[in-house]
C-alpha positions in Angstrom: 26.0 1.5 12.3 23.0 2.5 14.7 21.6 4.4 12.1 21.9 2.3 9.2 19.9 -0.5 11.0 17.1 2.1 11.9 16.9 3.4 8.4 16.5 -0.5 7.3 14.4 -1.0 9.8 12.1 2.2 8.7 12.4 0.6 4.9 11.0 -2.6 6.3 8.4 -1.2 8.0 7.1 1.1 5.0 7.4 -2.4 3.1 4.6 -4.3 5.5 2.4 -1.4 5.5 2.7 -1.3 1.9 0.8 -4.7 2.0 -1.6 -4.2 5.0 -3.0 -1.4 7.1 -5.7 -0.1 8.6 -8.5 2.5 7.2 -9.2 6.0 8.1 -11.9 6.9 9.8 -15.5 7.1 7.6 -15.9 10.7 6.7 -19.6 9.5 6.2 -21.3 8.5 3.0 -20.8 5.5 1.2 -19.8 4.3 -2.2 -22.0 2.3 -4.1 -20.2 -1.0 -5.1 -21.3 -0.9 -8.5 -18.6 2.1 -9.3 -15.5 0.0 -7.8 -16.8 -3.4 -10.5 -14.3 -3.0 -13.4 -10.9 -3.6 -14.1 -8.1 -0.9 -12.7 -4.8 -0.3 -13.7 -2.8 1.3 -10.9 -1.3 4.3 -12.2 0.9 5.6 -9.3 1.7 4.8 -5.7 2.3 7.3 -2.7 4.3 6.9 0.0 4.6 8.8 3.1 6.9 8.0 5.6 6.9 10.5 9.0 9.4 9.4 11.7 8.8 11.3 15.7 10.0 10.6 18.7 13.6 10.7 18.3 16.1 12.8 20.5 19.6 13.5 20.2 22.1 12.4 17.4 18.8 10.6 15.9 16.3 14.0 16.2 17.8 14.5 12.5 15.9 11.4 11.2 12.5 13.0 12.4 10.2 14.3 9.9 8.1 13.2 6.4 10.1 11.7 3.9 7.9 11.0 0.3 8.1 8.8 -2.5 6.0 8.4 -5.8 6.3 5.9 -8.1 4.8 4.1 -10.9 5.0 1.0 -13.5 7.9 1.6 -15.4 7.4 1.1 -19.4 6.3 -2.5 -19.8 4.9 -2.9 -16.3 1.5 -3.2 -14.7 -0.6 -3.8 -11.6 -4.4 -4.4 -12.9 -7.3 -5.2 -10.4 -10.3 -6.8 -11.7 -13.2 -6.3 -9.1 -16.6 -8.9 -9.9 -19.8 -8.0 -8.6 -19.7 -10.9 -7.0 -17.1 -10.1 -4.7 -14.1 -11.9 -6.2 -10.9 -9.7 -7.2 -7.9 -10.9 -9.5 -4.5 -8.9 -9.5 -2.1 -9.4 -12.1 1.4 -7.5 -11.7 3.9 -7.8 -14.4 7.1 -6.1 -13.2 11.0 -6.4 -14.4 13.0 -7.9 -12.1 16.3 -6.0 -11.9 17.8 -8.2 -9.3 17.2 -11.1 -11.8 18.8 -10.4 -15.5 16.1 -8.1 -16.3 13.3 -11.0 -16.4 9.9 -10.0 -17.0 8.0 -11.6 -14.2 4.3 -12.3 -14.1 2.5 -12.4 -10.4 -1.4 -13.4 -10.0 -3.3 -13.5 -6.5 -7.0 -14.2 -6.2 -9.6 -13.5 -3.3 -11.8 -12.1 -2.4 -13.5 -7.8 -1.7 -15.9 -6.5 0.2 -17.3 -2.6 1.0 -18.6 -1.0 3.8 -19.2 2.4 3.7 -16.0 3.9 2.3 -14.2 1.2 3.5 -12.9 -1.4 1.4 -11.6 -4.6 2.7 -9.6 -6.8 0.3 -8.4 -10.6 0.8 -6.0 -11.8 -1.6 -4.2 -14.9 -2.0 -1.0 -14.9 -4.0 0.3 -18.2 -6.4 2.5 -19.4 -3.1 -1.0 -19.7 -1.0 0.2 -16.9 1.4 -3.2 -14.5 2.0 -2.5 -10.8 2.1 -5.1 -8.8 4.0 -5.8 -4.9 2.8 -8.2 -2.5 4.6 -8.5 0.8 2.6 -10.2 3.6 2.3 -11.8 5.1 -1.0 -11.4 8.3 -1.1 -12.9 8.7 -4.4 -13.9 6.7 -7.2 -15.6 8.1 -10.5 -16.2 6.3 -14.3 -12.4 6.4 -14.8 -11.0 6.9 -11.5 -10.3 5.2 -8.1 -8.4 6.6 -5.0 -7.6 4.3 -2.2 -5.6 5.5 0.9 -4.4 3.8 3.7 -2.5 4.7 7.3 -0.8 2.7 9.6 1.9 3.8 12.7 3.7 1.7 15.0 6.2 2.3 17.4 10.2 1.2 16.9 12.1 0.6 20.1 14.2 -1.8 18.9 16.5 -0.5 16.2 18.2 2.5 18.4 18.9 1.2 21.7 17.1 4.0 24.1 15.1 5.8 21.9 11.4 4.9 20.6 10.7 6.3 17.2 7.2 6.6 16.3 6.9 5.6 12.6 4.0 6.6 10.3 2.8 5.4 6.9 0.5 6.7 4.4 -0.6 5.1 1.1 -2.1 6.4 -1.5 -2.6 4.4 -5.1 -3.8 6.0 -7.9 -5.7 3.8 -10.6 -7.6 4.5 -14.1 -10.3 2.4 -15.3 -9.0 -0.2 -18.2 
């Protein structure tokens, strides 16, 4: 029982880092905004998930576990980055849980770049404002990378142990 709550508890956690995070550190240069402007269709999504820290029956449940996925046939996730820093997203998933129902999600806001860094603020058709901090790790005429790392520190879903719980992002988007 133990360990089903900490592997829902890890599934959780890769789920709110999958909406926010925190950047790497600049590798120096920049990127010039003018080659992020465009629409992007986000291709394929990267997730890492490294668990440490755990002794014991639990020291099993340490190590990397990865996971790539993309739009299934009929689905999409396309950003649309204005020069003057607004951003539109507009997802169009199935929704298996529901009969199969296509389902159609928009959030607006707004994007900003520093360096390699690039901040986005998005606000989703319910009003509630997701904040993303990543990190482009390249970007040509028909290609962007963004990556993103976050770790925290679980001592509440094994009683007596702390797991240290790492995730890494990495979505993959061609130009539209």
């Amino acid at each position: 029982m133990k360990t089903m709550r900490f592997l829902a508890a890890m599934f959780v956690a890769a789920a709110m880092f999958a909406v926010t995070g925190c950047s790497k550190d600049d590798e120096g240069g920049s990127v010039s905004k003018d080659k992020i402007v465009g629409s992007w269709s986000m291709e394929t999504m990267t997730v890492t998930q490294t668990v440490s820290g755990l002794t014991g029956e639990y020291a099993a449940m340490n190590g990397s576990r990865t996971n790539t996925s993309g739009p299934e046939e009929g689905e999409s996730s396309i950003f649309i980055f204005n020069n003057d820093g607004t951003v539109s997203n507009v997802n169009v998933f199935i929704d298996h849980d529901n009969n199969d129902e296509i389902v159609n999600q928009t959030s607006t806001g707004t994007w900003s770049l520093n360096g390699k860094e690039l901040t986005l603020i998005l606000v989703d058709e319910e009003g509630v404002t997701d904040t993303m901090v990543l990190n482009v790790e390249e970007v040509t005429s028909n290609k962007l990378v963004l990556t993103t790392e976050r770790s925290m520190d679980d001592s509440t879903s094994i009683p007596g142990q702390v797991a240290t719980i790492t995730v890494s992002i990495k979505l993959d988007f061609s130009r539209v």
